[in-house]
C-alpha positions as CSV (number, residue, x, y, z in Angstrom):
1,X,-17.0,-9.1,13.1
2,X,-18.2,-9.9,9.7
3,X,-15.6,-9.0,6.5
4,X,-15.5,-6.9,4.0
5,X,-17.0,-8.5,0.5
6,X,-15.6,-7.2,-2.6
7,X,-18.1,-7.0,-5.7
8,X,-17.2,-9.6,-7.8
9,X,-19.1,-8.1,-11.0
10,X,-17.0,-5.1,-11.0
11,X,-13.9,-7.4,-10.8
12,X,-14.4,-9.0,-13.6
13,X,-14.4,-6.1,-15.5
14,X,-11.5,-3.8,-14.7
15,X,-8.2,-5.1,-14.0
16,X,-5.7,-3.4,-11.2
17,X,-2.6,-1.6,-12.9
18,X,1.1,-2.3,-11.1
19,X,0.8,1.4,-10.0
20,X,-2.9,1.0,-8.0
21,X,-4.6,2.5,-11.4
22,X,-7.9,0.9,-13.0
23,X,-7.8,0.1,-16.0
24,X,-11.5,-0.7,-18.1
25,X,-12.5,-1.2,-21.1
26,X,-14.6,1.2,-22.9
27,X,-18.5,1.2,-22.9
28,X,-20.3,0.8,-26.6
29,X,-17.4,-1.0,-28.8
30,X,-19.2,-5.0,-28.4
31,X,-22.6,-4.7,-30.1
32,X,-23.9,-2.7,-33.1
33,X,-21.0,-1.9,-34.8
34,X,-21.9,-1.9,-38.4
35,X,-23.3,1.6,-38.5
36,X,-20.0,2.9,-36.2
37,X,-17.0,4.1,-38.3
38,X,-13.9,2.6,-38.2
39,X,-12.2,5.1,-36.4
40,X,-14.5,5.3,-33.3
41,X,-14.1,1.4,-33.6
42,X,-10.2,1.9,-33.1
43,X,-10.8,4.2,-30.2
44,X,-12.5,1.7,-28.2
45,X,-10.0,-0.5,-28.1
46,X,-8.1,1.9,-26.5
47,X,-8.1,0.8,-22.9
48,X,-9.5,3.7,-20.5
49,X,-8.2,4.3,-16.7
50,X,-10.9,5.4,-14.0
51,X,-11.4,9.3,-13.3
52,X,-11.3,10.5,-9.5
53,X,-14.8,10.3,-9.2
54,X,-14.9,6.6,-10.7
55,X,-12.0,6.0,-8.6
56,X,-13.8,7.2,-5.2
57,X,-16.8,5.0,-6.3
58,X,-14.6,2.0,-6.9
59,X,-12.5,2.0,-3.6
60,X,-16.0,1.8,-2.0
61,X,-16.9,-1.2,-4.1
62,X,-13.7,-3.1,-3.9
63,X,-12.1,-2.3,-0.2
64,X,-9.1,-1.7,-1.5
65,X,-6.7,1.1,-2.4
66,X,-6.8,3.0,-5.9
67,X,-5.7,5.8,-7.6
68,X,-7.5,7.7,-10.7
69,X,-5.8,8.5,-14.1
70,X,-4.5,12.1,-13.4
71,X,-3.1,11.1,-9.8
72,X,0.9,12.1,-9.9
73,X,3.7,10.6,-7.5
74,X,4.4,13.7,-5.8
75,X,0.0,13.5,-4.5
76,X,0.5,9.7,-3.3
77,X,4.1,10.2,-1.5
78,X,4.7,12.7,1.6
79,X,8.1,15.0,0.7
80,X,10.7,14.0,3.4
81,X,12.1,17.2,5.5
C-alpha cells in the first residue's frame, strides 16, 4: 500500500499553529514595493490564517488535520450529555 506524500512546497510556506490553524504569509509584500504606501507595507506583515475553503484545499495537500481562522472550540469538540 503506497503512503500518503505531503507537498513539500506548500510546507515551506505556511507554518502549523499549536491550535491546528495555518498560518501564511501574505501574497504581494516581497517585490515592488516602492510605489506601495507604507501602510499597505505594514499590513503585510501582518501574518494571515487560512479561510475554510483554503483550509479544505490544504488538508488535501498536506494529509493532515486543520482548522480555518473562524473555526470556534465549541465546532471542533462534541458537548458531553
Amino acid at each position: 500500500m503506497p503512503k500518503n506524500k505531503p507537498n513539500k512546497g506548500l510546507l515551506k510556506r505556511i507554518r502549523m499553529t499549536k491550535g491546528g490553524k495555518i498560518k501564511m504569509s501574505r501574497a504581494s509584500g516581497r517585490h515592488l514595493r516602492s510605489h506601495k504606501s507604507a501602510s499597505l507595507l505594514r499590513k503585510y506583515r501582518i501574518p494571515k490564517y487560512a479561510s475554510a475553503s483554503d483550509a479544505g484545499r490544504i488538508r488535501s495537500m498536506l494529509f493532515t488535520k486543520v482548522k480555518s481562522q473562524n473555526q470556534s472550540r465549541a465546532e471542533e469538540t462534541p458537548a458531553a450529555e
